[in-house]
Residue, then its C-alpha position, 0 to 999 in steps of 0.5 A: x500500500x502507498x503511504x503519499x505525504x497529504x499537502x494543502x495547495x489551496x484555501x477558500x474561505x469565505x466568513x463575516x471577516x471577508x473573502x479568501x486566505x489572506x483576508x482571514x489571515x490578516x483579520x486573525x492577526x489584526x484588532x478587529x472586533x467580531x462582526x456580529x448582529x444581535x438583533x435580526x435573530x434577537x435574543x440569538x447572534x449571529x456572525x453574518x456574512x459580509x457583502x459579497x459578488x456572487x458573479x465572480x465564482x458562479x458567472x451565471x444568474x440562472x445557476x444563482x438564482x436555483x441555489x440557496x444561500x448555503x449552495x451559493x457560499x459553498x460554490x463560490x468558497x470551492x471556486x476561491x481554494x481552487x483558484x487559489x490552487x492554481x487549477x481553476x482554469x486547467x480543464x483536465x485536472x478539473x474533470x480528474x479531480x474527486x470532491x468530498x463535501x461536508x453538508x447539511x439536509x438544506x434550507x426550507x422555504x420558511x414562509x411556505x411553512x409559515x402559510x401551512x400552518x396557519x392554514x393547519x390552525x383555521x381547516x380541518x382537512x389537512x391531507x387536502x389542504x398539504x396537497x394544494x400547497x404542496x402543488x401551488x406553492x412549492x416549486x419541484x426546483x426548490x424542492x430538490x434544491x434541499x438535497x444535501x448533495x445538491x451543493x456537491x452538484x453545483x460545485x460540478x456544474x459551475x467549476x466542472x469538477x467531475x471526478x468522484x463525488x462524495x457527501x457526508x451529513x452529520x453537522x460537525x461529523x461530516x466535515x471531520x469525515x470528509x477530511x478524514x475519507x479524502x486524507x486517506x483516498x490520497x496516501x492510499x493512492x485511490x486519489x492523486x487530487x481532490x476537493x474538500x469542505x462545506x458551508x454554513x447559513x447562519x442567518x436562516x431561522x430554520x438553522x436555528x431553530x434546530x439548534x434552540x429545540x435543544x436549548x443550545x443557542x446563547x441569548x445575551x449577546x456575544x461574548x468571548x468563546x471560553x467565557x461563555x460558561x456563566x452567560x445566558x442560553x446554551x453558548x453557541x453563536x453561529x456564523x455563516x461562511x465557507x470553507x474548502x481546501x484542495x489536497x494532492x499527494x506531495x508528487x502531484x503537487x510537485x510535478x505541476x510545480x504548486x505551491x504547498x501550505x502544510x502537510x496533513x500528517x494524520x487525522x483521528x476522529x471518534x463519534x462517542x455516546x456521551x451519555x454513557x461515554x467520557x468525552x474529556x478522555x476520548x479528546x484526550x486520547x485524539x490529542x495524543x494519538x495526533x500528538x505522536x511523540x512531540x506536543x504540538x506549537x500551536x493547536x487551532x481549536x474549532x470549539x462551538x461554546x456549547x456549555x459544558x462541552x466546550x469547558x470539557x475541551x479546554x480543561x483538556x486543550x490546558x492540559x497540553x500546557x506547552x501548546x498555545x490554543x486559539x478557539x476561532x468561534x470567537x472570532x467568527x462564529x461556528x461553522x457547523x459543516x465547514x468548522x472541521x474544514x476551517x480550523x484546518x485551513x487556519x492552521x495550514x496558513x499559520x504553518x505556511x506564515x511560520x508563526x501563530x496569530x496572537x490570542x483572541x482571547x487574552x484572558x484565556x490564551x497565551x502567546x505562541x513562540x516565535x516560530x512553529x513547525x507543527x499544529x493540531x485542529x480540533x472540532x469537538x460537535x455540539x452533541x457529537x462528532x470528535x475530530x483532531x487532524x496534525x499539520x505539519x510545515x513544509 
C-alpha cells in the first residue's frame, strides 16, 4: 500500500471577516472586533456574512438564482481554494479531480411553512389542504434544491469538477469525515487530487431553530468563546461562511510545480455516546494519538461554546500546557459543516506564515513562540462528532 505525504495547495474561505486566505489571515492577526448582529435573530447572534459578488465564482444568474444561500457560499468558497490552487482554469485536472463535501439536509422555504400552518390552525382537512400547497406553492426546483448533495452538484456544474463525488451529513461529523475519507483516498493512492469542505447559513431561522429545540443557542449577546460558561442560553453563536481546501499527494503537487501550505500528517476522529461515554478522555486520547511523540506549537481549536462541552475541551486543550490554543468561534462564529474544514485551513496558513496569530482571547490564551513547525485542529460537535487532524510545515 502507498503511504503519499497529504499537502494543502489551496484555501477558500469565505466568513463575516471577508473573502479568501489572506483576508482571514490578516483579520486573525489584526484588532478587529467580531462582526456580529444581535438583533435580526434577537435574543440569538449571529456572525453574518459580509457583502459579497456572487458573479465572480458562479458567472451565471440562472445557476444563482436555483441555489440557496448555503449552495451559493459553498460554490463560490470551492471556486476561491481552487483558484487559489492554481487549477481553476486547467480543464483536465478539473474533470480528474474527486470532491468530498461536508453538508447539511438544506434550507426550507420558511414562509411556505409559515402559510401551512396557519392554514393547519383555521381547516380541518389537512391531507387536502398539504396537497394544494404542496402543488401551488412549492416549486419541484426548490424542492430538490434541499438535497444535501445538491451543493456537491453545483460545485460540478459551475467549476466542472467531475471526478468522484462524495457527501457526508452529520453537522460537525461530516466535515471531520470528509477530511478524514479524502486524507486517506490520497496516501492510499485511490486519489492523486481532490476537493474538500462545506458551508454554513447562519442567518436562516430554520438553522436555528434546530439548534434552540435543544436549548443550545446563547441569548445575551456575544461574548468571548471560553467565557461563555456563566452567560445566558446554551453558548453557541453561529456564523455563516465557507470553507474548502484542495489536497494532492506531495508528487502531484510537485510535478505541476504548486505551491504547498502544510502537510496533513494524520487525522483521528471518534463519534462517542456521551451519555454513557467520557468525552474529556476520548479528546484526550485524539490529542495524543495526533500528538505522536512531540506536543504540538500551536493547536487551532474549532470549539462551538456549547456549555459544558466546550469547558470539557479546554480543561483538556490546558492540559497540553506547552501548546498555545486559539478557539476561532470567537472570532467568527461556528461553522457547523465547514468548522472541521476551517480550523484546518487556519492552521495550514499559520504553518505556511511560520508563526501563530496572537490570542483572541487574552484572558484565556497565551502567546505562541516565535516560530512553529507543527499544529493540531480540533472540532469537538455540539452533541457529537470528535475530530483532531496534525499539520505539519513544509
Amino acid at each position: 500500500m502507498q503511504n503519499n505525504t497529504v499537502v494543502i495547495t489551496g484555501i477558500g474561505l469565505i466568513s463575516s471577516l471577508g473573502e479568501g486566505a489572506e483576508a482571514h489571515w490578516q483579520a486573525f492577526n489584526g484588532q478587529a472586533e467580531p462582526r456580529t448582529d444581535s438583533e435580526t435573530f434577537k435574543p440569538y447572534t449571529v456572525h453574518p456574512l459580509g457583502e459579497v459578488d456572487w458573479s465572480n465564482q458562479i458567472p451565471k444568474r440562472g445557476d444563482q438564482r436555483q441555489m440557496e444561500t448555503w449552495q451559493r457560499i459553498g460554490t463560490y468558497t470551492a471556486g476561491l481554494a481552487l483558484q487559489d490552487a492554481g487549477i481553476k482554469d486547467d480543464e483536465a485536472l478539473c474533470a480528474t479531480m474527486d470532491m468530498v463535501v461536508g453538508a447539511g439536509g438544506g434550507e426550507r422555504d420558511v414562509t411556505v411553512d409559515m402559510q401551512i400552518l396557519a392554514a393547519a390552525r383555521v381547516r380541518n382537512d389537512l391531507g387536502t389542504m398539504i396537497n394544494e400547497k404542496l402543488t401551488t406553492e412549492l416549486r419541484p426546483t426548490l424542492f430538490l434544491a434541499q438535497l444535501s448533495n445538491l451543493l456537491a452538484g453545483n460545485i460540478s456544474i459551475v467549476h466542472k469538477v467531475t471526478g468522484s463525488s462524495r457527501t457526508f451529513m452529520g453537522e460537525e461529523g461530516s466535515g471531520i469525515s470528509a477530511i478524514d475519507t479524502t486524507v486517506a483516498r490520497i496516501r492510499s493512492g485511490q486519489s492523486t487530487h481532490a476537493l474538500v469542505g462545506g458551508a454554513y447559513n447562519s442567518e436562516h431561522p430554520d438553522m436555528l431553530l434546530g439548534y434552540e429545540l435543544n436549548g443550545m443557542l446563547k441569548t445575551d449577546g456575544w461574548a468571548p468563546l471560553w467565557q461563555r460558561e456563566n452567560s445566558a442560553g446554551g453558548g453557541i453563536v453561529t456564523g455563516s461562511g465557507g470553507a474548502f481546501l484542495v489536497l494532492e499527494s506531495a508528487e502531484h503537487a510537485r510535478k505541476r510545480g504548486a505551491r504547498a501550505y502544510a502537510a496533513i500528517d494524520n487525522v483521528s476522529s471518534s463519534q462517542i455516546r456521551r451519555s454513557r461515554d467520557d468525552l474529556s478522555e476520548t479528546l484526550a486520547k485524539l490529542l495524543g494519538a495526533a500528538s505522536a511523540d512531540k506536543a504540538a506549537d500551536l493547536i487551532i481549536s474549532g470549539a462551538s461554546g456549547a456549555k459544558g462541552i466546550t469547558a470539557a475541551e479546554k480543561t483538556v486543550l490546558d492540559a497540553f500546557s506547552s501548546s498555545p490554543v486559539r478557539g476561532v468561534a470567537g472570532k467568527m462564529g461556528h461553522l457547523r459543516e465547514a468548522q472541521f474544514p476551517l480550523v484546518v485551513a487556519l492552521a495550514a496558513l499559520s504553518l505556511y506564515n511560520g508563526t501563530a496569530f496572537p490570542p483572541i482571547d487574552p484572558d484565556n490564551e497565551k502567546a505562541g513562540p516565535a516560530s512553529i513547525q507543527s499544529a493540531l485542529a480540533t472540532s469537538i460537535g455540539g452533541t457529537r462528532g470528535e475530530g483532531v487532524a496534525r499539520l505539519l510545515k513544509v
